[in-house]
N, C-alpha and C positions, 0 to 999 in steps of 0.2 A: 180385235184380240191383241193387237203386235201395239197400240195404246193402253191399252188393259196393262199386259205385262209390263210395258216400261213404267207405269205410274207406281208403282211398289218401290221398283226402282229407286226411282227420283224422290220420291218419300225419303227412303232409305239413306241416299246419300245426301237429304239436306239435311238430316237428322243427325247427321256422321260429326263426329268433331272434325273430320276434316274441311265439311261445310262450315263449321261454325270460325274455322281457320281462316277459311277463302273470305265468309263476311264479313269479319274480324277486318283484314288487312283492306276489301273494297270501303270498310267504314272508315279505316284509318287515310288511304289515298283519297277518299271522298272529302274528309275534313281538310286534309293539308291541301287539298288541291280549293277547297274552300275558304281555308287562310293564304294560300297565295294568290287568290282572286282579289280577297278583300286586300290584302297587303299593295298587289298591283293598283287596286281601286284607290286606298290611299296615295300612293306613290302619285301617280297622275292626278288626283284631284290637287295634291299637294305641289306638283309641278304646274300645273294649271294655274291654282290661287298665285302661285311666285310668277306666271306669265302674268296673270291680270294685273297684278300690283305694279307689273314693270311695263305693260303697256299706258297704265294709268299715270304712269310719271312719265312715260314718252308722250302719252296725248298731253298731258300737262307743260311739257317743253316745247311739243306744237304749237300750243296755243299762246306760248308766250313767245314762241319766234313767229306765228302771223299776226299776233299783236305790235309786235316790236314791228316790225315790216309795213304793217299798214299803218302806222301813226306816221312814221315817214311816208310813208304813200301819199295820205291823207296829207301831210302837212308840205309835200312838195305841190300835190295839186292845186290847195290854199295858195301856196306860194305863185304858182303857174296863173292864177286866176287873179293875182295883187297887179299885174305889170299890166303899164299902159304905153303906146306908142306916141311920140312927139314928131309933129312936122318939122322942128326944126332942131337944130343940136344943140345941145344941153351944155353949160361950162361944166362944171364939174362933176366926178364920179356921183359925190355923193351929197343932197343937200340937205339941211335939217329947217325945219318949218317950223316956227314956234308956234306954239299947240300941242294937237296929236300928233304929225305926220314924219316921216323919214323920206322923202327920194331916193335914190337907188339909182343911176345913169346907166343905161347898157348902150356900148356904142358899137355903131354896125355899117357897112355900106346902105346907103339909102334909107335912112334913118333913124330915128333914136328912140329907146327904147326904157322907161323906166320901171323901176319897182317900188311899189309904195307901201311901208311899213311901220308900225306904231311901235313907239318904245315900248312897247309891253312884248311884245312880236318880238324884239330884237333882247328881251329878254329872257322869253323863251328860247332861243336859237341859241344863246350864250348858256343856259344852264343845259338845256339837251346836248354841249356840244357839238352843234351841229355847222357844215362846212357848207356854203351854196357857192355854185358855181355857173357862167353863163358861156355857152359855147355856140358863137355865133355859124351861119348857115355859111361863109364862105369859107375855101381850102386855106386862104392866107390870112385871114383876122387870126387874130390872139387871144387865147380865152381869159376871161376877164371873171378875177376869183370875187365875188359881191359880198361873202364874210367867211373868213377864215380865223382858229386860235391865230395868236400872231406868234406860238413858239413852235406852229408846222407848218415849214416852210409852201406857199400853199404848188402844186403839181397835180400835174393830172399826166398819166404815162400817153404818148404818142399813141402808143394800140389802142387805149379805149376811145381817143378821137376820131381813129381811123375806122373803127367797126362801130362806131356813133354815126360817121358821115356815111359810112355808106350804108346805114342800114335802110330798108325801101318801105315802102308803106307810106301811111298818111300821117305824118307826124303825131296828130294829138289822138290817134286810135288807139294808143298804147304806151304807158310807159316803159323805157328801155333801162336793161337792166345789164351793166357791163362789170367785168371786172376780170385783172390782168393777176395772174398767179404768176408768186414770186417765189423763189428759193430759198430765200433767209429768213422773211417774217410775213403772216401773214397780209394778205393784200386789203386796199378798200376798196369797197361795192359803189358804185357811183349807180342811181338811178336818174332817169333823163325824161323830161317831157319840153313838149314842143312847147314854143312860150305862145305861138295863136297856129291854131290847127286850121285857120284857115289861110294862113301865109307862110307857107312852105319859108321862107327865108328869114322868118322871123329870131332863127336858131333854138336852142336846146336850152331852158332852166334844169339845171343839177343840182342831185344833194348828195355827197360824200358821207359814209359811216366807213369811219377806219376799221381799219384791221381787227385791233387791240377791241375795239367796243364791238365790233360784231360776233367777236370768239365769244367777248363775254355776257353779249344777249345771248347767242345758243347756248352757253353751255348749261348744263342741267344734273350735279352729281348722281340722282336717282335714276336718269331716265339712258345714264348708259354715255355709249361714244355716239358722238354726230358728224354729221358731214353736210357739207350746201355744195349743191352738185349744179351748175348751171346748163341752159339749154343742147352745149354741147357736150354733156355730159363729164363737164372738167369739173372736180371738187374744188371747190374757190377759199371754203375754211373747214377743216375739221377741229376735233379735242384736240390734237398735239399735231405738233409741225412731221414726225416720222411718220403717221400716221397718215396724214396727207399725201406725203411726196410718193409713198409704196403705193397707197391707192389711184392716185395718177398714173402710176404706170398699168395699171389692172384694169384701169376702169376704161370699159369698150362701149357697152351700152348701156342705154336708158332701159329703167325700169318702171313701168305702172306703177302707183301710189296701191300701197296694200303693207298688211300687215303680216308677220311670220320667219320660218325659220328660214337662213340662209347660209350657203358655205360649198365649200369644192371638196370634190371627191365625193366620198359617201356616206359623209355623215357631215350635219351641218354646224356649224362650228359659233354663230351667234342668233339672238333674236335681235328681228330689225322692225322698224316703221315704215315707210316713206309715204311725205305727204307735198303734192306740189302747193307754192306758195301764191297767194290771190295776186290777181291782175299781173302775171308774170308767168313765166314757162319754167321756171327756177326751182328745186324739188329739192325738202329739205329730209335729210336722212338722220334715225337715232337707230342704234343697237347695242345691246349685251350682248357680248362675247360669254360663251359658256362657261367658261373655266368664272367666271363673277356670278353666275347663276349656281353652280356647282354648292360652294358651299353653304349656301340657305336651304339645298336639299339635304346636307350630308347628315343632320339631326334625325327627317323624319325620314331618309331613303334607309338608316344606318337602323333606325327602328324596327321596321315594316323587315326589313332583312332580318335584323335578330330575332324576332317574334315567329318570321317564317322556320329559321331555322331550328330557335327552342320547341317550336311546336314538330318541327319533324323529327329531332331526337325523344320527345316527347313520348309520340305514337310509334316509333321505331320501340323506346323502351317499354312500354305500354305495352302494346302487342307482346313483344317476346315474352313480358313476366306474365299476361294471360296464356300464353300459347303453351309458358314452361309452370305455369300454375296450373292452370284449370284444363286449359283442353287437354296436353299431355299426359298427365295422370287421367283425364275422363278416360283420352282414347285407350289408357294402358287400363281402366277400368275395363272399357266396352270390352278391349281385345281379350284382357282377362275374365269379361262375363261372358265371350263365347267359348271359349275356349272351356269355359268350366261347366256352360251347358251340355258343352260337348262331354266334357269327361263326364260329366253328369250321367246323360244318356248313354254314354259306355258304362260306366258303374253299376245304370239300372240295370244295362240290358246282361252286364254279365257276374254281378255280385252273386255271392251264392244264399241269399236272402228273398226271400220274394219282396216287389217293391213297387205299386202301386201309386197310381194320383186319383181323386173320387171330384167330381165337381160338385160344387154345393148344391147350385140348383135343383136339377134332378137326380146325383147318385151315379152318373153315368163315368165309367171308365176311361179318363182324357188319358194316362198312361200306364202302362203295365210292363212287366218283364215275364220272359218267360214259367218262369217259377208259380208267379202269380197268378197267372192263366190256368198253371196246373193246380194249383192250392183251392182256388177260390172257387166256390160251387157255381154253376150255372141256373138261370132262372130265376122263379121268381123267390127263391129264399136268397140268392144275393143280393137281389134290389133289393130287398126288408133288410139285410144284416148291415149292406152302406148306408142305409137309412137312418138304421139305428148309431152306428158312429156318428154319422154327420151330428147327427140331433148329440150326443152325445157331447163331443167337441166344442161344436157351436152355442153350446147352452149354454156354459159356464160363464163367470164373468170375464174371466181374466183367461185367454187362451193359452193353455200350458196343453201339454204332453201328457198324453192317458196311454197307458198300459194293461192290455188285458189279454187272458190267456184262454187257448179256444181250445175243444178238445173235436176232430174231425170225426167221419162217422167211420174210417178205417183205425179210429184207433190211434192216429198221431197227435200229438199235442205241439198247438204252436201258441208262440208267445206275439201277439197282435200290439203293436205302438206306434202311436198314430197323432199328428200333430197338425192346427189348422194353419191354412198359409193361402198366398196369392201366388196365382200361375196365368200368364199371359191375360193379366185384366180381372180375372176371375177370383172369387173365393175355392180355396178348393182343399182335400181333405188327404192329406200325404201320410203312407200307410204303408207300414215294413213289419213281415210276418218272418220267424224264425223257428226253424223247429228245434223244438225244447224235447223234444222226447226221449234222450238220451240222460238231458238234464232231470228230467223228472222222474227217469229209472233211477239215477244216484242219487236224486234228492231222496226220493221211497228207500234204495239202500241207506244213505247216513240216516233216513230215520229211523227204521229200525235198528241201525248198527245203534244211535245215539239213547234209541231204545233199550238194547241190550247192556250197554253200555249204561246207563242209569239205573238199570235192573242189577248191574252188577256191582255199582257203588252203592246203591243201596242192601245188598248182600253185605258186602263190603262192611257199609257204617254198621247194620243189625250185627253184623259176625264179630264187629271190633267191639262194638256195646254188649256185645253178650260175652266176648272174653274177657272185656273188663270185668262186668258182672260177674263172672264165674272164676275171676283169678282175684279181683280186688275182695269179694267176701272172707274168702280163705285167710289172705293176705293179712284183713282187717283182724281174723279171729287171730293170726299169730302176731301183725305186730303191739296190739292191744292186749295179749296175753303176756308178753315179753315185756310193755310196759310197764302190767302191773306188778310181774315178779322183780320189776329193777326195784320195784319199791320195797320189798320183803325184804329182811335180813340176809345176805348173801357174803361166800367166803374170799375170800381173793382169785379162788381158784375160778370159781361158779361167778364172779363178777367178770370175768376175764373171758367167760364161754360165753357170758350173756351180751359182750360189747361185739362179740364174731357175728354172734345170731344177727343183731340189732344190723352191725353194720353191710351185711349178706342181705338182708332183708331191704333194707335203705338203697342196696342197687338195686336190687330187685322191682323196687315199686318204681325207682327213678329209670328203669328203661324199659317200665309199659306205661309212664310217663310220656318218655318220648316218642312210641308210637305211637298214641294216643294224639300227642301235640302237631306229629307228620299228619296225621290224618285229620286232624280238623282243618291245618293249614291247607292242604289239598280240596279240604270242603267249603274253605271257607267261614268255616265256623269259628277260629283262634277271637277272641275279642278281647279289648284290654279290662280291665277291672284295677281304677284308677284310685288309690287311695292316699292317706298322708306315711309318710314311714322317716326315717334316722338313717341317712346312708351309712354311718358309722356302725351301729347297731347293726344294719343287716351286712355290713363287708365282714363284722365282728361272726355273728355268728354264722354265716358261712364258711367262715374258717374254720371256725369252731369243732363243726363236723366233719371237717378231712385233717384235724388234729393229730388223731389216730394212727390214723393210714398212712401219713408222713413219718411220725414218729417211728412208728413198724419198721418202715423200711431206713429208717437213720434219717431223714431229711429235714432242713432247717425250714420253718414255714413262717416267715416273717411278714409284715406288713407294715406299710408308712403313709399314714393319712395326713390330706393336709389339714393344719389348721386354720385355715379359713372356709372350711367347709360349713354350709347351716344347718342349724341344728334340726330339721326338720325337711319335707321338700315333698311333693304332688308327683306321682306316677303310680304305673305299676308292680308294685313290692313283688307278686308271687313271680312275673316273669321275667325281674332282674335279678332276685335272686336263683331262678333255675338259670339265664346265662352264665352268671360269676361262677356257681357252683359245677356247670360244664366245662369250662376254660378251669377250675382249680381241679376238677377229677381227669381232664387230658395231664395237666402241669404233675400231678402225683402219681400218676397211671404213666407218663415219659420220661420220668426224672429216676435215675438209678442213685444218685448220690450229687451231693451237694445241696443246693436251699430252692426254695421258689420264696420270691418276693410281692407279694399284693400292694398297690398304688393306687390312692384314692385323691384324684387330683380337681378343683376346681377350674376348672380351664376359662368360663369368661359368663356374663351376662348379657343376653339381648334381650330387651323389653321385660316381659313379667316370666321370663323361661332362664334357670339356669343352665352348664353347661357344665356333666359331672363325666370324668375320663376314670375308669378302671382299668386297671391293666395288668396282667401275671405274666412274670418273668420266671424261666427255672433255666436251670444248668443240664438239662436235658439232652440229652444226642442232635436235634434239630433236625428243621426240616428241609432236602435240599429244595433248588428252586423251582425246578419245574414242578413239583407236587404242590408248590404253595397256591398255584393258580386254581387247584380243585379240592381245597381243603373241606370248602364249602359245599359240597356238591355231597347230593346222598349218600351213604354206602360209601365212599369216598375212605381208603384207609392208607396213608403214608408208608411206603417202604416195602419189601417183601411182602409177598403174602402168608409167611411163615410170621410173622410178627408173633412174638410170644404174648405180647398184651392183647388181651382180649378187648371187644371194643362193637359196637354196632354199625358206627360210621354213621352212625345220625345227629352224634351231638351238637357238632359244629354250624351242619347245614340249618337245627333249629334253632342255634342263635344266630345265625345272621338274618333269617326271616324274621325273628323275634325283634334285632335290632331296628332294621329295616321299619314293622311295623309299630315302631316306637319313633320312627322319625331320624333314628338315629345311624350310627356308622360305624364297622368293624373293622379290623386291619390286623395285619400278623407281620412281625420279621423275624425272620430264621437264619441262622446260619448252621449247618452241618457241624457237629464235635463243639459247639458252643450254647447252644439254647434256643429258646424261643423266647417271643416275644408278641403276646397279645393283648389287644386294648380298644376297648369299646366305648364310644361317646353317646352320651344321651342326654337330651333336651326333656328337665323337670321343671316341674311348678314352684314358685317361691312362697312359702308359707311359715309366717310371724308368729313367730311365741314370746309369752311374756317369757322373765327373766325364773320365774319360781317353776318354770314347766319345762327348767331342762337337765337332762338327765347326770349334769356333771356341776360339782360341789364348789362354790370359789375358793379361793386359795386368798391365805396372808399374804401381804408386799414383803415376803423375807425369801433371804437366798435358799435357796435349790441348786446344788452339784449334779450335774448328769456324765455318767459317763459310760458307757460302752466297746467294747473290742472295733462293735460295726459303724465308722461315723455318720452314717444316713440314721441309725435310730435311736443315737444321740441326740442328733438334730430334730426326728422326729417330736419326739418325745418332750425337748426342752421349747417346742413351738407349742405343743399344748398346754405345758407346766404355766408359759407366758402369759396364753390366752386366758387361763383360769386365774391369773391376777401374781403369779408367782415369779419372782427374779431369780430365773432359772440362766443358769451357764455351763456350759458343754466343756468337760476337764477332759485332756488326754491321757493325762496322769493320775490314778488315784491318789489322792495325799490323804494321810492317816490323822492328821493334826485334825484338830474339830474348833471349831468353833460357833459358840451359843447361837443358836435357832437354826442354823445349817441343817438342811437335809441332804442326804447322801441317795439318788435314784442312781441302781447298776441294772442295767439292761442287756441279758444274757443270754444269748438265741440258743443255749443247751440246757442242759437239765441244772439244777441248782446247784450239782455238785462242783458243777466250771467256774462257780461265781469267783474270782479275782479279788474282791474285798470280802475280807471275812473277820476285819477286827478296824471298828468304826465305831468309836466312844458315843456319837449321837444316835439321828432318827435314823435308817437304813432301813430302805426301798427296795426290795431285789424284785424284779419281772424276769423271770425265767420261761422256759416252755415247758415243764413239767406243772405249773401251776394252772389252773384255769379259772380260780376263783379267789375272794380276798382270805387269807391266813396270817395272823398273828404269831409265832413259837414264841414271840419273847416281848416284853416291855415296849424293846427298844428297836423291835426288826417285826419287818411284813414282809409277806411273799404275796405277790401278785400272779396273773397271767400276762406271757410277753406279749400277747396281742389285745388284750382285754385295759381299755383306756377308760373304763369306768370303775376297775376296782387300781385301778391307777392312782386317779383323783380322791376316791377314797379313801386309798392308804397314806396317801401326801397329806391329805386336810387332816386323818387323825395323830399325824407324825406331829401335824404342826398344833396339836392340840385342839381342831373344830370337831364339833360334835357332827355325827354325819348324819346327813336329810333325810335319808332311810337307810336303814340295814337291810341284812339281806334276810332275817329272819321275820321280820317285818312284811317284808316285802312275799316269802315266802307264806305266812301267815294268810294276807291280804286275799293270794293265790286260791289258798287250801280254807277257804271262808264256807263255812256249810253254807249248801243252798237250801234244804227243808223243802224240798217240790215233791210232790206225790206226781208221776210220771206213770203213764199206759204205756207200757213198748211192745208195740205189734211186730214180728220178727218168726218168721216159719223157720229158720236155723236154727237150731236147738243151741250149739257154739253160739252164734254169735248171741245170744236170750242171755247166757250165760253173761259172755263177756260185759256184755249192755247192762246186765241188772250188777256185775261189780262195779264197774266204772260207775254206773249213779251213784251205788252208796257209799261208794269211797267217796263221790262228792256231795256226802248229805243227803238224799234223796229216798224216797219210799219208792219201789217199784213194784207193780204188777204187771205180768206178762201176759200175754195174748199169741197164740198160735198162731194166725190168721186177720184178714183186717175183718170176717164176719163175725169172729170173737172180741175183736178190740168193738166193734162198733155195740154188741149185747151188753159187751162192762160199759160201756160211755150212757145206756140206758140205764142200770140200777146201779152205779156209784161214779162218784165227783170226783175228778181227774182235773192237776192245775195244770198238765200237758201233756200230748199225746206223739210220742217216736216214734215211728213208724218205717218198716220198710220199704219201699214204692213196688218191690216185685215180690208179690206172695199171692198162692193160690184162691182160689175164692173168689177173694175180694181183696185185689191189689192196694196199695198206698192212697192211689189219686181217685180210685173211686171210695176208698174209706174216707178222703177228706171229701170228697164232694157229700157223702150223705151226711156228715157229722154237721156240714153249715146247711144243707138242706132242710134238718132237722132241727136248727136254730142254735146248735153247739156254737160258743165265742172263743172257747180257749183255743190254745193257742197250738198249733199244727205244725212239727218238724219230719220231714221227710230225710230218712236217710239211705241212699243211691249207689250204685256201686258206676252208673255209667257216669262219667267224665265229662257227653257230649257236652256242644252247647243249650243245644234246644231242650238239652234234660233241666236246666232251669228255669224257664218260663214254662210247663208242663207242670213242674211241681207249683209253681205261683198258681198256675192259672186253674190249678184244681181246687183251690183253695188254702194252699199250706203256707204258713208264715215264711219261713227259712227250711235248708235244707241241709244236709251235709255228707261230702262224698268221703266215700270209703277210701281208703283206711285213714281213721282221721285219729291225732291223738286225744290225751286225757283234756289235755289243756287246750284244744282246740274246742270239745266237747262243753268244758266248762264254762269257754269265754261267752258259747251258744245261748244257752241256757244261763247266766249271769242276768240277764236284763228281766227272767223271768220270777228272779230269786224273794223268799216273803221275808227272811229273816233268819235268826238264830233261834237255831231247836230249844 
């Protein structure tokens, strides 16, 4: 058991980065102790090959010092073996025989001895220089040199005759090997053999190698220093004479022939030889000294070291960047994967979630928290319910996170999400339940609330489509009644009552307008309806219509458009001119005195989109600053709430939403006791017209005078006159002088009576603000409208004598052109029947009426209708099911629906019933006619 337990253990800690550390560094000391093996191994084999090299030149210096030695040997024995004895004595030393021979006399007590030699012999002994010498057997004879060089002098030292005589033995057993060490140079080796080994008295044949030649047979520069050590262990020659004389005092004993290191103290300080020399007891000695071995090692010792050493920085550096790479982050892994097991299993055990592990295999519960224990049913429907996960989970392709929501059988609902994963080796199924029961009581509240709440916007839209309906009908019967009587004969007084009606009515529709507009935008219903339109034309006639109201109250209402404006441009006409027209009814509704100014400024082009800036300026009270931040906001009213102007507080906020959903951008600046200052940018479409399709007249290349009190509409004015082809220039000064083709434009922000030039011999242009249309009084004089740049152009081109492109009665004509349609108007208001059947026949028209759409649909069966106006809401049989059975029934003509709701959805409703077009209440004569225009047959 106590093996058991440790083996998890020892698993555990070999598994550990800190095992991986410990085998880490026994791999790295395994290696460098494995490169300083190999390193020692080279080192030594490489101190080895430099021993065998220097042995091999010592055995080389052997063999030429026992060669050298033994040729003397050999040639003194030759020698020893030439001499013959004579019974009787001989005259001279030396005789020569003609022939081969030489004599040689050696003379001695009791007789004579010679040596016989061939001139070839003696020419040998002369190129070997070599010395012989005979040294007779008696104390008192005189040694007698037999050939010597003749420039050394010949000697033999006293010691070596004495240690010659008295050496014992048997003369020819051996030859003797003598020599006397001298102080100053070195000595010569005299070797000695008896001249007859059977006559003891025969004396001694010698043969001398000097000093000088026997240094230079041993020496050997490879094989080191030498020494010739004789029997009594005295060095007789070494390399150098210092060398000698130290080792003579050193040298005590004889050493055995052997080869290796040698030295005092403890460490040996040369490699040596010693080899004794043949037929002698003489032992000749070579060494290197280390410090001459040293550096043929210093290359590869100096290697084997550096390589030891880079490799232990190596693995020193090795190690630490694994130990600081890999295992320290492992271990900061490991330590931080227990660590978060741990919090893990805290987390499960005390989260306030239920939090479960499922094993894939069987379904079985590997972890749970208490939560979970309580949640999860017992038996055999929980093995089915993990089962069913697993399978769930497991099946997909791609393992992701499933969510599913459980309802228990007390009634709780919990939200089940459950993800597949691995735990300890295993696949297994990790599964976190949440009770949602609270969430799912305010989900069922917001739905219902969200219920209620769409219940009530749609209350809402029906209650706002029905007050439409029920306020726009009325509406429709007075301002189309009001219309038609503007057209009657009427007095000054009754013209003046009818412009109150008109203009009372005109707020009127324009602020259930705006509620109308609030509430689509809150529905979502606002859409643009994008067509081509004249920004000039429509800045023009929105003025047009707060002309009045300015005037009323004294105020100057001016305008200055640029002229680089196009004559044309792509957007929404109806909802830029209800912005302008908001911002000009705040400007005349805030303005007690003084002007407001309108600004129609081109501001730049990106791509196929221009960039048109409006802007209204008045002399207004202003607004301070903190109100400006909520101008836009609903209901939102500037200043007391006693304000005497009346107002809804909606206008503002539905043009910046308007701006907004145009892409574009609004802005205000105010200052208090100064004015305001508004202006709106909007990105339109560029659309090209020819030259004969634009609403303004070219001008002659003659001069034009402009001059006004106000220099901006001087300016304005003389940038159009330009544009239309005219040399227009801007005077400060009226000048009364004239001159031929001069036209004279005065531009007068008051009524005509202000005009400043009133005696101008030429053409004269007055644009006053009493005017609103082209007038002639005289030959020589027009009055225009100060804001009206097309009866501008008109009265300049007929000053300048062109005939003009259209008039206005023409034009008027064109308008009031019978249409001749025989028309069904289905209409259950008896008013508006009325209204409807004048308005056709003021524009040419036959009407027949219909109570009902089940009476219009019985006329559509017994008489021919060239089109049918219809109400959409009337009893019976409404608008959209009269158009549905009229195309049912295979009727083609052609189907107008007329509407009192606003919405949006009221127009695909009417399409989709089958009606051509449609048109909402209160709509005018001219709106009416432009309708019906496409449907027209001819003149009556």
């Amino acid at each position: 058991m106590k093996l058991a337990n440790l083996l998890p253990a020892a698993q555990w800690n070999l598994s550990t980065p800190i095992a991986a550390r410990n085998l880490l560094r026994l791999f790295a000391i395994t290696l460098v102790a494995g490169v300083y093996v190999g390193a020692y191994g080279y080192m030594r084999m490489t101190l080895n090959e430099e021993i065998s090299s220097r042995r091999r030149y010592m055995n080389e210096a052997i063999f030429n010092a026992q060669d050298f030695f033994v040729s003397r040997q050999t040639l003194l024995k030759s020698l020893g073996l030439s001499t013959v004895k004579h019974a009787a004595a001989a005259g001279d030393s030396e005789t020569y025989i003609p022939g081969e021979e030489v004599h040689i006399f050696l003379r001695q007590p009791g007789g004579t001895w010679s040596l016989w030699l061939t001139p070839r012999m003696l020419d040998f002994l002369r190129a070997k220089q070599t010395n012989l010498v005979y040294v007779p057997h008696a104390l008192d004879a005189s040694v007698q040199w037999l050939y010597s060089r003749p420039e050394v002098p010949p000697l033999v030292p006293n010691a070596v005759l004495q240690r010659l005589r008295g050496s014992t033995g048997e003369p020819g057993d051996e030859q003797i090997w003598l020599a006397e060490p001298g102080d100053d140079k070195p000595p010569s080796l005299y070797i000695f053999t008896a001249m007859d080994e059977r006559d003891r008295a025969s004396g001694w044949l010698g043969l001398e190698v000097e000093g000088p030649q026997l240094v230079a047979a041993l020496r050997h520069e490879q094989a080191g220093d030498f020494q010739l050590v004789d029997s009594a262990s005295q060095i007789i020659a070494s390399k150098d004479r210092e060398q000698q004389l130290t080792s003579q005092r050193h040298t005590a004993t004889r050493v055995d022939d052997g080869f290796g290191w040698e030295g005092g103290y403890w460490l040996p300080d040369r490699l040596t030889i010693r080899k004794q020399l043949d037929h002698s007891d003489w032992q000749i000695i070579y060494s290197a000294p280390l410090a001459s071995i040293i550096p043929a090692l210093i290359l590869p010792f100096g290697l084997a070291v550096l390589i030891s050493v880079a490799v232990t920085l190596l693995m020193l550096w090795l190690v630490r960047r694994v130990d600081v790479r890999l295992i320290r982050p492992a271990a900061a892994r490991i330590e931080a994967l227990v660590e978060s097991e741990a919090f893990s299993s805290a987390v499960i055990r005390t989260a306030p979630v239920a939090l479960c592990v499922l094993r894939r295999s069987d379904g079985a519960v590997v972890l749970a928290n208490r939560l979970s224990e309580q949640w999860l049913v017992m038996g055999d429907e929980r093995t089915r319910v993990c089962q069913d996960w697993i399978t769930r989970a497991f099946g997909k392709p791609a393992q992701t996170s499933c969510t599913q929501e459980l309802q228990m059988a007390d009634g709780r609902h919990l939200c089940l999400s459950y993800a597949p994963t691995r735990y300890r080796r295993e696949d297994v199924l990790i599964c976190a339940f949440s009770d949602i029961t609270e969430r799912k009581t305010a989900e069922l509240s917001l739905q219902q609330a969200r219920a209620l709440a769409d219940a009530a916007n749609e209350a809402k839209t029906l209650f706002l489509a029905t007050m439409s309906h029920e306020i726009r009908t009325p509406l429709y019967g007075m301002l189309a009644t009001l219309e038609l009587l503007s057209r009657t004969h009427l007095d000054s007084q009754q013209r003046g009552y009818l412009n109150a009606i008109e203009g009372s009515s005109a707020t009127l529709l324009q602020l259930i307008c705006d509620v109308l507009d609030v509430s689509k935008i809150e529905a979502g219903q606002l859409a643009l309806e994008v067509s081509a339109f004249s920004p000039v034309e429509l800045t023009q006639d929105v003025m047009q219509g707060y002309m009045g109201a300015a005037h009323t109250k004294g105020l100057q209402l001016l305008s200055c458009m640029d002229p680089q404006l196009p004559e044309q441009v792509v957007g929404d006409t109806t909802r830029t001119r209800q912005i302008l027209g908001n911002l000009l009814s705040n400007a005349v509704k805030f303005t007690r005195s003084g002007r407001i100014m309108v600004r129609l400024h081109l501001v730049g082009v990106e791509g196929d989109r221009m960039m048109l800036r409006w802007q209204v300026v008045d002399t207004g009270q202003g607004i301070p600053e903190q109100d400006q931040q909520h101008l836009f906001e609903p209901f939102f009213q500037s200043g007391p709430s006693t304000n005497t102007v009346a107002g809804t507080g909606l206008g503002l906020s539905i043009c910046k939403r308007l701006v907004e959903l145009m892409n574009g951008s609004i802005r205000v600046f105010s200052e208090p006791g100064l004015g305001s200052s508004f202006s709106f940018t909007l990105p339109l479409g560029q659309l090209a017209l020819d030259e004969d399709q634009s609403w303004a007249q070219p001008l002659l290349n003659q001069g034009v005078m402009v001059y006004s009190p106000v220099p901006e509409l001087a300016d304005h004015a003389a940038g159009w006159l330009r544009r239309w082809g005219a040399r227009a220039q801007v005077i400060a000064v009226p000048d009364v002088r004239h001159e031929p083709g001069i036209v004279l434009v005065e531009l007068c922000p008051g009524p005509a009576s202000s005009a400043v030039i009133r005696q101008w011999p030429g053409p004269l242009v007055l644009a006053c603000a009493d005017e609103h249309a082209l007038s002639r009084p005289s030959a020589q004089y027009w009055q225009v409208g100060l804001n009206n740049l097309q009866c501008l152009n008109q009265a300049v081109s007929q000053a300048q004598g062109i005939e003009a492109r259209h008039s206005a009665t023409a034009r008027q004509a064109m308008i009031e052109t019978k249409l001749c349609i025989h028309v069904l108007v289905a209409e259950d208001n008896v008013i508006n029947q009325l209204i409807l059947r004048d308005q056709l026949e003021k524009l040419g028209c036959t009407v027949t009426l219909a109570n009902d759409g089940e009476q219009a649909l019985a006329l559509c069966q017994k008489e021919v209708f060239d089109l049918v106006l219809t109400d959409v809401n009337m009893p019976r049989l409404n608008g959209y099911q009269l158009a549905q059975n009229l195309r049912q029934q295979g009727h083609a003509l052609p189907i107008i629906g007329a509407t009192a709701n606003a919405m949006l959805d009221e127009a695909e409703r009417c399409l989709g019933a089958g009606m051509d077009q449609f048109l909402v209440k209160p709509f005018t004569l001219h709106a009416l006619y432009q309708c019906l225009l496409p449907y027209r047959k001819g003149s009556a």
